[in-house]
Structure formats: C-alpha cells, structure tokens
C-alpha positions, 0 to 999 in steps of 0.5 A, spaced: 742 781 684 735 781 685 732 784 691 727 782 696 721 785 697 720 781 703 722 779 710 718 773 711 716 767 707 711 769 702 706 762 705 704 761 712 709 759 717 707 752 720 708 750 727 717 749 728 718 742 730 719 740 738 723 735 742 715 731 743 713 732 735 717 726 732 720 720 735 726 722 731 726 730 734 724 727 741 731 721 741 735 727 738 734 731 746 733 725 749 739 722 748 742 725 742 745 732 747 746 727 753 752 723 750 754 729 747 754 732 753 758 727 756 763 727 752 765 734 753 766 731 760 771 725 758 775 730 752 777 736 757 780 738 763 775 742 765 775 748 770 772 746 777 767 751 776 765 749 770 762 741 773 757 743 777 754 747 771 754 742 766 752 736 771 746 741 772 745 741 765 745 733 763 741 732 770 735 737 767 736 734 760 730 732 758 724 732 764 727 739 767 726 746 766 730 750 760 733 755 766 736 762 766 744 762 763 749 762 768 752 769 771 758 770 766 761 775 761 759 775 754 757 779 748 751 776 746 748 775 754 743 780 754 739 778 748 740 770 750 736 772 757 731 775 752 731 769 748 730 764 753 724 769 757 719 765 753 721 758 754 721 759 762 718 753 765 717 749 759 721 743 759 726 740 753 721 736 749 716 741 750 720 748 748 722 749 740 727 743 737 732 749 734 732 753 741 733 747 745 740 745 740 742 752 740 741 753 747 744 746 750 751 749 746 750 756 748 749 753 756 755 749 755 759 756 752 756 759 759 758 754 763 765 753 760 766 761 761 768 761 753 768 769 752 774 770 757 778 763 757 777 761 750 776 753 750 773 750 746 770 744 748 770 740 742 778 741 740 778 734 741 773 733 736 774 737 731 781 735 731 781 728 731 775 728 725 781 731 720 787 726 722 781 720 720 779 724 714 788 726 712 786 721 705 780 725 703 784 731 704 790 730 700 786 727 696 781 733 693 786 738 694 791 734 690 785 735 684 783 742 686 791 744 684 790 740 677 783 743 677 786 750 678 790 751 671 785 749 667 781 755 668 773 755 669 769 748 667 762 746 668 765 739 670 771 741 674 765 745 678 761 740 679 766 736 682 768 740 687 760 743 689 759 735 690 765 734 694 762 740 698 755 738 699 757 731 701 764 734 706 756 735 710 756 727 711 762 728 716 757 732 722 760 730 729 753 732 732 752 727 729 756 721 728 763 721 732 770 721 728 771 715 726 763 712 727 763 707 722 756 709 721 757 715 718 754 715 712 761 716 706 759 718 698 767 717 695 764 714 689 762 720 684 756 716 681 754 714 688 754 723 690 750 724 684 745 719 685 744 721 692 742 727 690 733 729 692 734 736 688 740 738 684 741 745 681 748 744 680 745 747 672 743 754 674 748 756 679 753 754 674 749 759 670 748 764 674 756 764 676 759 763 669 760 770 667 763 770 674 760 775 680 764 781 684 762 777 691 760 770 694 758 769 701 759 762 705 754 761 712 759 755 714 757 749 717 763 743 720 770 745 721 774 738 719 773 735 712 767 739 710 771 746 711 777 743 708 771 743 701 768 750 703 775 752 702 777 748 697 770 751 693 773 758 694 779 757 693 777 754 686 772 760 685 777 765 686 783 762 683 779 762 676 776 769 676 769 767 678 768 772 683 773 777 685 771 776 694 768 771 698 766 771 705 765 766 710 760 767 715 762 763 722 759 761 729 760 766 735 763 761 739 763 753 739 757 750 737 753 744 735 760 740 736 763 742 729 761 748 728 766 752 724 768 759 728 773 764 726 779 760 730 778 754 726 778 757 719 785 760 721 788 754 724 786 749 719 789 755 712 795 755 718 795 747 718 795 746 710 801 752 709 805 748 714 804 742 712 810 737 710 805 736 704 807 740 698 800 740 694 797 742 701 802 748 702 801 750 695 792 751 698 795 753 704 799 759 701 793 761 696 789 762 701 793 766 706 795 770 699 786 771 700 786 773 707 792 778 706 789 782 700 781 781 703 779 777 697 777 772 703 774 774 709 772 770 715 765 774 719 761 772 724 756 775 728 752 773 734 746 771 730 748 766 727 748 762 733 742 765 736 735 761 735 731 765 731 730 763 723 734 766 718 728 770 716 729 775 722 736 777 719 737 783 723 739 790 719 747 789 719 747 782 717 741 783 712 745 789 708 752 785 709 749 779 706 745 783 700 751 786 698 752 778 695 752 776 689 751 769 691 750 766 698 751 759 699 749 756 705 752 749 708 748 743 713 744 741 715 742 746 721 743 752 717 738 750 712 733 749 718 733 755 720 733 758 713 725 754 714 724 756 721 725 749 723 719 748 721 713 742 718 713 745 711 711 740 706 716 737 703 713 739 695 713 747 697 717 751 693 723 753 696 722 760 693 717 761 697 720 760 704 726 764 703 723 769 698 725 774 705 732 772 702 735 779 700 740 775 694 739 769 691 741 762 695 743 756 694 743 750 699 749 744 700 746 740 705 746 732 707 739 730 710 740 729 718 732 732 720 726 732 718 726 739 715 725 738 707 723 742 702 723 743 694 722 736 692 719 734 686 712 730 686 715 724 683 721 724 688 716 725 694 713 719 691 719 715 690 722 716 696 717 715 700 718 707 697 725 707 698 728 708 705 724 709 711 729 714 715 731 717 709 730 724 711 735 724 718 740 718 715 745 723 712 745 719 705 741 723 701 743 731 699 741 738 696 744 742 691 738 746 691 737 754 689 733 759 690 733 763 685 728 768 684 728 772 691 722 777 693 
C-alpha cells in the first residue's frame, strides 16, 4: 500500500458548511433534526428522565444556544465536553453543519442514558427499514449465492459494488421506511447511469491479484448493511482479500447508523431465518467472524465531529494496516472533505491525500459536498436537475488512489 506523508489535504481547507449557508443545510436543522426528533418520542417508551431533556432539546432547535451535555456516564463524555466548549453561545444555524448533526444525536444518546441502558432510539427504524426492503434482501443474496461458485469475475463485482453504492438510497435520517419518496435505482441501466463518477475499472484492478485486508467505514444498518455484507461476503468468499474489518458507530446515530449490536443481529437474523439462501449468508458469515477473518470495530471518533483528517494515532495505524478502505455514505464522506465548500472539479486526491491506504468511496448525494467531478459532468449536471446534489439520485463509485 501506499503511505501518506500527510495528515491534512494537500489545498487549502475551505470554510465547513453551517446550518445558515445554504437553504438546504439551514431546512436540514430546521426541520429536518425536528422531525427526527419527534419520532423518537413517538417509536419508545422512553425513561422519565429521558422527556424532559429531549424536550429541552426540540425546544432549542434552531434559534437556541448549543449547551453543555446532560450529566451521565459515557466513555467519550470528557472529550465531547471539549468538542462542544468552542461552539457555546452560538446557535444551531450558527455552529458547524457537521457538529451540529453529530451533536443532536449524541444529546439524544445523553438523554436517553444509552452507555448504561442500552436503548437505542431508532430500533423501531431500523427494524422496520429491513421488513419493507425483505425482496431486495432475498433478492441479492439469492444472486450473491449464484455469484459465489463462480470465482472471481469483473462483472459479478460490479454487480455487487453497485448493489452497495445504491443500498445508500435507503438513509432514514433521510427518508422514513417505506417513504415513497425515497429514491430506488432497481434497474441496473438506471445504477450505471446515475453514476457522476465511476471508478469501478481501478478498484477492480487494484484488487485483482487480491489483497491481505480490506477495511469498511459503515454507514446504515438495513438494506444497505445487507450490501456491505453482501460485498464482503463475496470478497472473502472467492479469495480476494484474506480479512475484512467493518468499522462501526460508537452508539446510535444518524438515526441508521450501523453500531457493532446491529451487525451482530442482522448475521443472527440471516443464519435463523426460514430462508435456506439467507441461512446459507448467515452461516458463512458467522463461519468469518468465528475464524476473524470478518471483524466488527468501533472507536469513539467515528462518531465525533471532526473531519476524518484528524485521525487519531491508533485508528490512523489501524486503518493503515489496510490494503483498501472503502468508505460507505454520504456522512462519511463528508467528513473525509471536512464538510467543507470544496469546488466540485478538486481532485479528490488532493483532499484525502491525509489518508494512510488507498480510498474508495460508495455514496449516493444527500448534501452539498462533492468533489472529483469531471468538467464536462459539472457542465451537464449543472443543466440537469436543480436539486441534484442533495435528491439521493446520483452516486459515486469514486477512488483515491494515490495517497501522500
């Protein structure tokens, strides 16, 4: 693998977007976070301590100040007290985009006492957003199994890096389970079509000969898990790479943000099911986690508010140790470009040349941050649809490369 030489990108780091920067970023904490809110008072039973607090918190969205977290015991309290020091005394449209994502669903984490009681908010959610997508999941398991037997193939890869990439269509902190307006790319023209960049050439390349290890940074639990495992299943199945590692979120977040508890369930829901093709997943995948060749990781950072270029030490050396890193959604890769106004035409190699192994990125577009376009696609896009950035229509199969 290459090394990088850098810890930040090689350009000048524009300004990170704030709830007051684009109509766009300013509905997302408006409203978007409101009814987001909302529903965790409408999909739990939750503790009495817990109401007060998170009325607090729907009453300060947006016009209130960012305050301090509640009292309670958590492993990463101490360094999200730091986190938040700066921003005290600005509201929510005034404060960073990204920490003000990251923060609402860590409040919510504080309010609900998540380290000590173990609820999760959003299991009503993230259950439901698997029973609506049941076809899809028998469907592409039903072809991984047929794809498996036959060994490695171009083709049979693409076919799964494209259910993947489009498994990012179903975000609930975007659409609702079952939305009708959730954008559905079930046609396979229609996946390659949508396409603004597509690498798919190069990272089959870089993997042909096969690699020692592969590391995910996860994004939804749901359908789109189901294509995060469906991928790595397929990878170590036909030899590709000998481990794969997920990286998972600390607690629950962004409403189906996958956590360590979610993995686990879902390969326990595949190997018990009354579905012989969806035990047969279920069993090779327990058979991975057993031997470690598939390993479920988390750490505190990946639901922090910093950009991914302030790695710290540990995860920086863990994610080296990679041959590959293949980053899921559309948060994440958001905070690989620091949230940031980057133009749209910047080389994506000069943002993430911080990166310690190459990157690819699999992201359907839910904000305004995009980078790596083409000139003709800026062009073109520009003519097509007005909200093409934010609809969840257009993706990325997008690598970088050539790090430091």
């Amino acid at each position: 693998m290459t090394q990088s030489s850098t810890t930040v990108p090689n350009l000048p780091i524009p300004v990170p977007l704030r709830g007051l920067t684009t109509p766009y970023t300013e509905d997302s904490v408006a409203r978007r976070l409101a009814d987001i809110l909302r529903r965790v008072f409408t999909e739990n039973e939750l503790p009495e301590t817990a109401v007060p607090l998170l009325q607090r918190l729907l009453d300060d969205i947006p016009y209130g100040e960012i305050r301090p977290l509640p009292a309670h015991i958590a492993p990463d309290l101490a360094a999200w007290q730091g986190y938040i020091d700066p921003q005290l005394g600005q509201n929510w449209l005034e404060a960073p985009w990204f920490f003000v994502e990251t923060y609402f669903y860590r409040h919510i984490a504080a309010a609900v006492d998540h380290f000590r009681s173990g609820l999760d908010p959003f299991t009503y959610q993230k259950k439901h957003s698997l029973a609506v997508a049941k076809a899809q999941t028998n469907a592409l398991i039903g072809k991984l199994n047929e794809l498996i037997p036959q060994g490695w193939h171009a083709a049979n890869f693409r076919h799964l890096l494209l259910a993947d990439l489009w498994g990012n269509q179903a975000d609930l902190s975007m659409w609702a389970a079952g939305d009708a307006a959730m954008p559905n790319h079930a046609d396979a023209a229609d996946r390659s079509a949508h396409l603004l960049v597509d690498d798919e050439t190069a990272v089959t390349q870089l993997l042909q000969n096969g690699v020692n290890q592969i590391d995910f940074i996860i994004d939804n639990a749901g359908f789109e898990l189901i294509g995060d495992l469906c991928l790595a299943d397929y990878l170590l199945a036909v030899g590709q790479t000998r481990t794969v590692r997920f990286h998972l979120k600390l607690f629950p977040t962004f409403v189906s943000d996958a956590t360590i508890i979610d993995v686990e369930a879902t390969i326990a829901s595949l190997r018990q099911s009354e579905d012989a093709a969806l035990q047969e997943m279920g069993e090779r995948l327990t058979g991975y986690v057993l031997d470690g060749r598939l390993r479920l990781l988390t750490h505190p950072f990946w639901t922090s508010p910093h950009p991914l270029w302030l790695l710290p030490a540990d995860l920086r050396q863990t994610l080296a140790a990679a041959d590959l890193i293949i980053s899921k959604g559309d948060a994440n890769y958001r905070r690989a470009l620091g949230d940031a106004q980057w133009p749209h035409t910047t080389p994506i190699t000069s943002i993430v040349s911080y990166l310690p192994t190459p990157a690819l990125f699999l992201r359907t577009g839910k904000s305004e941050v995009l980078a790596g376009l083409s000139e003709a696609t800026q062009a073109k896009m520009a003519q097509a649809e007005e909200d093409w950035l934010i609809n969840g229509r257009w993706g990325i199969i997008q690598l970088a490369s050539q790090v430091g």
